[in-house]
N, C-alpha and C positions, 0 to 999 in steps of 0.2 A: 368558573374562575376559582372558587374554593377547592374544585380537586385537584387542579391544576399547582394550587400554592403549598396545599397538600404533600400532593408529588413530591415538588418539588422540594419541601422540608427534610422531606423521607429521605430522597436522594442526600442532603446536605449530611443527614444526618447517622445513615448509615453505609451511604458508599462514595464513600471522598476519594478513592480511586479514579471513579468515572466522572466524578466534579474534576477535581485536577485535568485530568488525560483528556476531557471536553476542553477547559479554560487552555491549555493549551495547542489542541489541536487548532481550535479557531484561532489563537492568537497567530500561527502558523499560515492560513489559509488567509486572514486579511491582508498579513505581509506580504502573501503572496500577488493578493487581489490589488492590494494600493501600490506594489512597486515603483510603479511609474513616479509617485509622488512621495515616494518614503528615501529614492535614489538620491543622494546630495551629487553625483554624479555620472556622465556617462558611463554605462558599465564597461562599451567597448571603447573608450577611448583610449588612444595609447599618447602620453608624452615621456620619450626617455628621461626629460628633465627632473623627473619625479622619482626616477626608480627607487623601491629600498626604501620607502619612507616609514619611519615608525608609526604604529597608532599614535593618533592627536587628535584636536577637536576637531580636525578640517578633513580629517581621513582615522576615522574612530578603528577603523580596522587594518589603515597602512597600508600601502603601496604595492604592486607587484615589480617583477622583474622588467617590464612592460610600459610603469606607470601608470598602470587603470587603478581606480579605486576599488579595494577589496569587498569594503563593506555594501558599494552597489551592486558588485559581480553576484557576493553571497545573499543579497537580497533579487534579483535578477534571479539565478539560480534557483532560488525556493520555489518559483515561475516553472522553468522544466522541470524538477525534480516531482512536486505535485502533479502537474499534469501529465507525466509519464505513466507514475505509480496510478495514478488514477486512471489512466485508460486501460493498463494490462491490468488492473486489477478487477472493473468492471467489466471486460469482455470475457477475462478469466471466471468471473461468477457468476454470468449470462450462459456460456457455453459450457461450462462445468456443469450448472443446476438442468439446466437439459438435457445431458448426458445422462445423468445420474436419475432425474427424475424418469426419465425412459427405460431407463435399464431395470430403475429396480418396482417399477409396476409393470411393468411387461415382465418381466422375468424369464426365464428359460433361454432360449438358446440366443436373444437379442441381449441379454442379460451377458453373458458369458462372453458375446463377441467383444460388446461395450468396455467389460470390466479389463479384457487381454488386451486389446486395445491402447488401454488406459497404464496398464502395466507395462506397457512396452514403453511410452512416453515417461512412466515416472523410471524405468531403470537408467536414466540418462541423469547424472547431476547437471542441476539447473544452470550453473555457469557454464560447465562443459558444453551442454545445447548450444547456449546462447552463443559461444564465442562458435560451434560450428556453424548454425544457423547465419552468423554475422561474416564466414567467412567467404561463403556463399553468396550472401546478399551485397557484402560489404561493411563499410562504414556508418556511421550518421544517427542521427535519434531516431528518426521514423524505421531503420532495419533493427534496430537496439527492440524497440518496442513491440515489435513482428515476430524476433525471437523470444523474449520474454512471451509474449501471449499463447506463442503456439506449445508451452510447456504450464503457464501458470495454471490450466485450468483443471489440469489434472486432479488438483489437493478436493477441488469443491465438487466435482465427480465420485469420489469416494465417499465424501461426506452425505450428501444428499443421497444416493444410492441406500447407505448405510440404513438411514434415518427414514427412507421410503418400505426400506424393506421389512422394518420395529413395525411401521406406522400397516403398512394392507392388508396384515391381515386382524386389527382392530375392528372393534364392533362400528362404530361411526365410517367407516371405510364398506364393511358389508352390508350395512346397510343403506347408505348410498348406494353402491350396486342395487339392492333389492327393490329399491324405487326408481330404476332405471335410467339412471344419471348413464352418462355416455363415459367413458374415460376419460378424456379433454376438460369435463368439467370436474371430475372428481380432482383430476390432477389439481387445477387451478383454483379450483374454492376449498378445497380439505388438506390435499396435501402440502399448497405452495405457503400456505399462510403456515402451516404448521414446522416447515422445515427453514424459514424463512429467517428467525432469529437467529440460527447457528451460523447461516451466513452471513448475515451482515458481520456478527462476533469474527466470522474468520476473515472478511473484509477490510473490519477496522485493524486487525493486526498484522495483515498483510500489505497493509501499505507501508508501516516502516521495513519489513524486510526487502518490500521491493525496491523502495529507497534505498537500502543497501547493497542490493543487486545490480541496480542502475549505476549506483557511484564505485562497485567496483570494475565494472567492464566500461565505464568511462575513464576510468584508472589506468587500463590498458589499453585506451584509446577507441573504444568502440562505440561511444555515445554521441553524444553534441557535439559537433569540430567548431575548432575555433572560428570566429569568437566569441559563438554563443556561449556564455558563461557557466560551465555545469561544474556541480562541488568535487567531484572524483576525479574530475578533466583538472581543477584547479589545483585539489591535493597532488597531482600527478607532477602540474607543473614546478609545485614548490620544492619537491623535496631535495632540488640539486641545492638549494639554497635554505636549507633547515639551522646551518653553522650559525646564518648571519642575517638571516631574516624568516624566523619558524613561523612569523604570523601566518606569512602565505598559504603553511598547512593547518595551520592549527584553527582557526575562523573557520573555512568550509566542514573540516572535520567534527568540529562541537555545531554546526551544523546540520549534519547530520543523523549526530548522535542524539540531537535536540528530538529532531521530526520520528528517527525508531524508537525514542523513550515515550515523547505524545503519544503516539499513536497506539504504540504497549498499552499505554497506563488507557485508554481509551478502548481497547478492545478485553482489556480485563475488568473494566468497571462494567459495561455492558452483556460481560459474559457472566460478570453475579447479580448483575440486575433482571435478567432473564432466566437465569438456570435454576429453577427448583432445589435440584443438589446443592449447587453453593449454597443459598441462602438459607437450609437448613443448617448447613454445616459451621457457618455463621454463628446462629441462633447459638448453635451445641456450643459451640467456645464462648 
């Protein structure tokens, strides 16, 4: 308990980045979680009767073109958008860290195929993919998420590769070998723990870009159809109406730009709470 309050002093007191970027993130993920009970209204409900209503107490966020309530869509929405970014981000650092962990302890010529491989998926920009992948597949969230993943795992391939490649030929590495550990277990007790913090670090900052990713190719139509609620799908609808009702854009958008700054200030706090280097460089200033 004492190290624990410790900790957590230390945290308070020299990296308010990752206190922040944490208090928000979770504030983001309850919202997520209590939806149901945080909605003052259906999110898909349409009454014409309502169109165009400004923010007030009964509609904090004002009306669509539609008559749905904003503020439930954009709460509703926080629902897809997490759980989006959350599944291409997890299968992206499940099948990236196995790529990369094979490639660069095996080395040689399974090394090289993995690495060209890899290079051929990253010479594709990530939207370009996704809108071909999408055109392919089609429409809808579940093909949105299929393209996303078949390109996001690329980044955490390089990374661990990288970081396996520093780390084998280390004394604690040969000498595992020389006690006859088999590869499978070197991998998994020396190497996974050791390459482990870089990726959750690119994990946690990966999810607001992928929230970004998601809400611009739902911008162009290729995520959530209506009327499941998505923020890209929402800014999309508003902008015929920006003259005389901007809230429609402007709510999903700060939105948005809420859950890429969390998750920012959250994989930067964690990346100097882990990194040797920052936290010297810290100390020096």
């Amino acid at each position: 308990m004492h190290s624990f309050l410790r900790f957590f002093s230390d945290l308070n007191r020299k990296n308010t980045v990752l206190l922040i970027g944490g208090l928000l993130s979770l504030a983001l993920v309850l919202v997520a979680v209590l939806a149901p009970w945080i909605e003052p209204h259906d999110p898909t409900l349409m009454q014409t009767s309502n169109q165009f209503i400004a923010p007030n107490a009964e509609y904090p966020f004002g009306t669509d073109n539609l008559g749905r309530c904003i503020f439930s869509r954009v709460v509703e929405g926080s629902r897809v958008s997490l759980a989006t970014a959350g599944l291409v981000v997890l299968f992206g650092a499940v099948l990236g860290s196995v790529i990369g962990l094979t490639a660069g302890f095996a080395g040689g010529k399974v090394d090289g195929f993995l690495m060209r491989l890899t290079d051929v998926f990253l010479a594709f920009p990530t939207i370009v993919f996704a809108l071909a992948i999408s055109a392919v597949l089609g429409t809808g969230e579940i093909n949105l998420i299929i393209a996303l993943m078949l390109i996001h795992w690329t980044r955490y391939a390089r990374l661990v590769r990288g970081e396996v490649v520093l780390l084998r030929g280390e004394e604690f590495i040969e000498s595992a070998k020389a006690m006859g550990n088999s590869s499978f277990r070197i991998t998994t007790r020396y190497l996974v723990p050791s390459v482990l913090s870089k990726v959750v670090v690119m994990m946690s900052l990966d999810l607001g870009s992928v929230i970004l990713f998601c809400s611009a190719l739902s911008f162009l139509g290729l995520g959530a159809q209506p009327p499941s609620p998505d923020w890209g799908a929402m800014i999309s609808d508003g902008r015929d109406y920006l003259r005389y009702a901007p809230w429609m854009s402007f709510f999903p958008g700060f939105a948005i730009a809420f859950s890429a700054l969390s998750f920012n200030l959250l994989g930067d706090g964690i990346r100097d709470l882990t990194d040797p280097r920052m936290r010297e460089h810290a100390v020096v200033e």
